[in-house]
C-alpha beads as a LAMMPS data file, in Angstrom:
LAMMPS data file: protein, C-alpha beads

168 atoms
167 bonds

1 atom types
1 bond types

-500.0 500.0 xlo xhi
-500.0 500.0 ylo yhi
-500.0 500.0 zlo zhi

Masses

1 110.0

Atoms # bond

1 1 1 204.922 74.268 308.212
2 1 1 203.041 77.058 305.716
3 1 1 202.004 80.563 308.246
4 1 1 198.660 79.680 308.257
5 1 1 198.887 76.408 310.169
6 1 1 201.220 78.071 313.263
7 1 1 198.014 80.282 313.025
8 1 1 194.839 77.660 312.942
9 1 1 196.980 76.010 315.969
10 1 1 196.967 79.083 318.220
11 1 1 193.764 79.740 317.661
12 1 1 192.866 75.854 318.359
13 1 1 194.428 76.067 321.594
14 1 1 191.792 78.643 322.634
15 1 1 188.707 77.893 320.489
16 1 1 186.553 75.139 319.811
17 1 1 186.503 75.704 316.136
18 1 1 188.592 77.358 313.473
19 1 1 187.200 78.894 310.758
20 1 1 188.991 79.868 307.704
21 1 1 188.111 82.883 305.185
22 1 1 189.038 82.218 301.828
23 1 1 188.917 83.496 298.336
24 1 1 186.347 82.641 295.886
25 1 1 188.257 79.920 293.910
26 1 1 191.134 79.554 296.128
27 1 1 192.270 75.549 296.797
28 1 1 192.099 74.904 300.603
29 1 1 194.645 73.292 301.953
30 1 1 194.740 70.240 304.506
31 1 1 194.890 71.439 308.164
32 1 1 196.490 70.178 311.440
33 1 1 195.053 66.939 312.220
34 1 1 192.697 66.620 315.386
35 1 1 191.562 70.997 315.040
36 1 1 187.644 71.428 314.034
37 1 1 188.760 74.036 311.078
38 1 1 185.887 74.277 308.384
39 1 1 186.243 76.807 305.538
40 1 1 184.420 79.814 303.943
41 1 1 184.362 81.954 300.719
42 1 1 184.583 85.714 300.284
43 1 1 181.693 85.494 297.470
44 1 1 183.709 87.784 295.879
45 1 1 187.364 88.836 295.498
46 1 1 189.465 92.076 296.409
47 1 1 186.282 93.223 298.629
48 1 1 189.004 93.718 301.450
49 1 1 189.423 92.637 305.021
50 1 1 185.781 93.774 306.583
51 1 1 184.559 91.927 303.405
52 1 1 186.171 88.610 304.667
53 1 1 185.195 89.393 308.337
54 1 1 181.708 89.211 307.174
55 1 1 181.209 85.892 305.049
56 1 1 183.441 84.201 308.405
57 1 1 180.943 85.930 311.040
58 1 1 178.177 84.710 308.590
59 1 1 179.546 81.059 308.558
60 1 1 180.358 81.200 312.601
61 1 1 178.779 78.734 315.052
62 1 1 179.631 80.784 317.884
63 1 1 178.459 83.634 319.883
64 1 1 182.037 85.477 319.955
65 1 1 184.760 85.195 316.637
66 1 1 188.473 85.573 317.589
67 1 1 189.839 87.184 314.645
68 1 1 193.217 87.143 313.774
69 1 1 194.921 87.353 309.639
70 1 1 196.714 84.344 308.090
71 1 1 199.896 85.742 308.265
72 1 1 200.274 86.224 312.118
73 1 1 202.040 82.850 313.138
74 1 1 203.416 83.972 316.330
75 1 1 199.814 84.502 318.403
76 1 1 200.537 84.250 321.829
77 1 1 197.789 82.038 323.852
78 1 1 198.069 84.067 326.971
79 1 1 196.898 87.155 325.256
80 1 1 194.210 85.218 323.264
81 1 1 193.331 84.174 326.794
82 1 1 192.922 87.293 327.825
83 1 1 191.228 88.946 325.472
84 1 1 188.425 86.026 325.596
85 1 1 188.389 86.603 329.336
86 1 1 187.535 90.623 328.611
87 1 1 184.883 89.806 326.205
88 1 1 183.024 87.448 328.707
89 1 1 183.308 90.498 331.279
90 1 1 183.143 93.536 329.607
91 1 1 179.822 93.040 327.597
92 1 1 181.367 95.270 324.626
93 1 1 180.893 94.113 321.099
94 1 1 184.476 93.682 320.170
95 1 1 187.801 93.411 322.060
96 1 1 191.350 94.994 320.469
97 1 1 194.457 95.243 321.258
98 1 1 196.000 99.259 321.971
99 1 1 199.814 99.706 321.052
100 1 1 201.198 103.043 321.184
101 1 1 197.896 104.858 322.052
102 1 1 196.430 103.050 318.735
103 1 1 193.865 100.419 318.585
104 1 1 195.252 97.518 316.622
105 1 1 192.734 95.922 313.965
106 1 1 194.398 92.254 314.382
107 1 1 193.411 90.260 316.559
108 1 1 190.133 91.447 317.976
109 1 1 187.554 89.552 319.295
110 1 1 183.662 90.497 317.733
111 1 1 180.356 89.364 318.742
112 1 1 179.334 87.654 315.944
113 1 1 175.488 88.746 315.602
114 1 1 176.395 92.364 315.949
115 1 1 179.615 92.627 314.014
116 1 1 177.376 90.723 310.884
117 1 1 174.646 93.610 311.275
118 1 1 177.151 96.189 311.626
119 1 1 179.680 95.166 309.076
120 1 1 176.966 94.638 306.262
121 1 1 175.956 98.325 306.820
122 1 1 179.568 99.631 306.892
123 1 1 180.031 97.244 303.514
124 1 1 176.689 98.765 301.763
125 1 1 177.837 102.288 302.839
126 1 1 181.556 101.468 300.796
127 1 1 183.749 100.851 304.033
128 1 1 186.195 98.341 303.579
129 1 1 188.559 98.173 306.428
130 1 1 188.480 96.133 310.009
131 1 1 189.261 99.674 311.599
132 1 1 185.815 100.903 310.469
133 1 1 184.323 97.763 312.304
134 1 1 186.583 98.356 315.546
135 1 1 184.955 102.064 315.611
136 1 1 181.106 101.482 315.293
137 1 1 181.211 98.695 317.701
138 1 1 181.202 98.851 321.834
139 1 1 185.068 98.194 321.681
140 1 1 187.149 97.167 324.741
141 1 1 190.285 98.067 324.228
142 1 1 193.415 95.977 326.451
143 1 1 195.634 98.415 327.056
144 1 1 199.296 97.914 325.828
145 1 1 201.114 97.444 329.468
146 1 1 198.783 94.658 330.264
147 1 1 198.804 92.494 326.968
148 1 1 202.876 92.809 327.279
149 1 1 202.894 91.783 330.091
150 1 1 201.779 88.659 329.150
151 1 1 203.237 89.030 325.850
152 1 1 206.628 90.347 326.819
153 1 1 207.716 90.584 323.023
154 1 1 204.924 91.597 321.545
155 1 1 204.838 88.647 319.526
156 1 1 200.784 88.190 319.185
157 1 1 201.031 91.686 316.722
158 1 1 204.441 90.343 314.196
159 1 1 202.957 89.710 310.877
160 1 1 204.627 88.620 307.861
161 1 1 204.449 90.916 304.935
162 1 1 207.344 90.171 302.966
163 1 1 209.675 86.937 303.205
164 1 1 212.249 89.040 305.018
165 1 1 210.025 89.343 307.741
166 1 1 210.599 85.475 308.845
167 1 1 214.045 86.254 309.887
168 1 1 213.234 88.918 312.301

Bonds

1 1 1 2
2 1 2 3
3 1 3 4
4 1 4 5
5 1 5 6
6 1 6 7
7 1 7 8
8 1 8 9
9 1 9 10
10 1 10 11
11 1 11 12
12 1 12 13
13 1 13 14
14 1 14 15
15 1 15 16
16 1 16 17
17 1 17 18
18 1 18 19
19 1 19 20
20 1 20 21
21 1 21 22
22 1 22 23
23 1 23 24
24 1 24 25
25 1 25 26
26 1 26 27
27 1 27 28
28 1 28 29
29 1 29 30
30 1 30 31
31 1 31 32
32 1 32 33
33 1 33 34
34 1 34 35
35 1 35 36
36 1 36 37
37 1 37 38
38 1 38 39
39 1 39 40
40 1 40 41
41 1 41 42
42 1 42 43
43 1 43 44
44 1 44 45
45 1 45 46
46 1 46 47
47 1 47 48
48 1 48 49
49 1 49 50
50 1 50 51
51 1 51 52
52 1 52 53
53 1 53 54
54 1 54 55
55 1 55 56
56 1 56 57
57 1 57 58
58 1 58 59
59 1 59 60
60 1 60 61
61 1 61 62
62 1 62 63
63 1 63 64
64 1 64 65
65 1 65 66
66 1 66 67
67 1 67 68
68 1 68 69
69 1 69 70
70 1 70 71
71 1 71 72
72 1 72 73
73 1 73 74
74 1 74 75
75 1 75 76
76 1 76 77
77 1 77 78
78 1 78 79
79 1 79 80
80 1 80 81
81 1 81 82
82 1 82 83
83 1 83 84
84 1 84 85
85 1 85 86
86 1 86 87
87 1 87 88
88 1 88 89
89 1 89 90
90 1 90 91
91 1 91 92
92 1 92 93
93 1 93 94
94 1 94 95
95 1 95 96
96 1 96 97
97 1 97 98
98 1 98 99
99 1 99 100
100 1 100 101
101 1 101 102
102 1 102 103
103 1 103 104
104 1 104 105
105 1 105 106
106 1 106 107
107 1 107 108
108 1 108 109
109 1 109 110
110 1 110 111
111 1 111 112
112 1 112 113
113 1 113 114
114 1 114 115
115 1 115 116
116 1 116 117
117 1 117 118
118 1 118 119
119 1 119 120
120 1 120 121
121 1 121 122
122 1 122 123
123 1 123 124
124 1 124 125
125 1 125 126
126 1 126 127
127 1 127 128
128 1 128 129
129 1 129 130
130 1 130 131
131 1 131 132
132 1 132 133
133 1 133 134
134 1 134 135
135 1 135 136
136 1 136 137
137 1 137 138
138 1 138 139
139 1 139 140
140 1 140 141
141 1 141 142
142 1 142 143
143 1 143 144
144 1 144 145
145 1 145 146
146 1 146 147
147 1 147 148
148 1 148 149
149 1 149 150
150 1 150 151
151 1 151 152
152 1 152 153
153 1 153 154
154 1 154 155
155 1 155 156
156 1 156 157
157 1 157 158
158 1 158 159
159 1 159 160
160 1 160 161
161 1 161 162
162 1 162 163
163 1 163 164
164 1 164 165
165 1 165 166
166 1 166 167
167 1 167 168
């Protein structure tokens, strides 16, 4: 099964949609069966991350985006849980995940209306990176010992950057 489907079925345990950023010309591919996933298109390529954040909070039908890369198969639904959970209570704009005293970019939770506003400014002004977003929003940040602990091996964060990383 190709990374990105492990990925469209975590999030589909914990969303009602699934929404998938794509290049301009890139060929999407069929999804898991029974999963509302519908697709949109960076209008333009190499923009970067925040780039791709903003044409998938532009295409959103909901109030609140979970946000999480292609290449993250291993999402843990108890921490997705939980960080939907601390953007209903917390009122912030976005929700992260800290890990060694650093807010991690991946996943995050963002309110969609805000994070458009705000990433279209940080976009005009040349800022390209999901960090930049995490830092001029209202950010809640789960601290480390709590998302562990429902997240014991701090699965939710692996990514896979190079075919070597399958194996670990």
């Amino acid at each position: 099964m190709p990374l990105l489907h492990h990925v469209v079925l975590r999030l589909g345990e914990v969303c009602s949609e699934v929404l998938v950023v794509t290049a301009p010309n890139a060929l999407h591919r069929p999804m898991p069966i029974g999963l509302d996933v519908r697709f949109a298109r960076d209008p333009v390529e190499g923009e970067g991350p925040l780039a791709g954040l903003h044409s998938g909070l532009l295409a959103a039908r909901n109030d609140v985006a979970l946000v999480a890369a292609g290449d993250m198969p291993e999402l843990q639904t108890r921490v997705l849980i939980e960080m939907l959970r601390v953007a209903d209570e917390a009122g912030a704009d976005a929700v992260a995940l800290a890990e060694g005293g650093v807010t991690r970019p991946l996943p995050c939770i963002v309110r969609t209306t805000r994070g458009i506003d705000v990433a279209h400014a940080l976009l005009h002004d040349g800022r390209r990176a999901l960090r930049d977003l995490l830092d001029a929003l209202r950010t809640a940040v789960i601290e480390q010992e709590t998302w562990v602990a429902l997240d014991p091996g701090r699965r939710t964060l692996f990514d896979v950057d190079e075919p070597d990383d399958l194996a670990k």
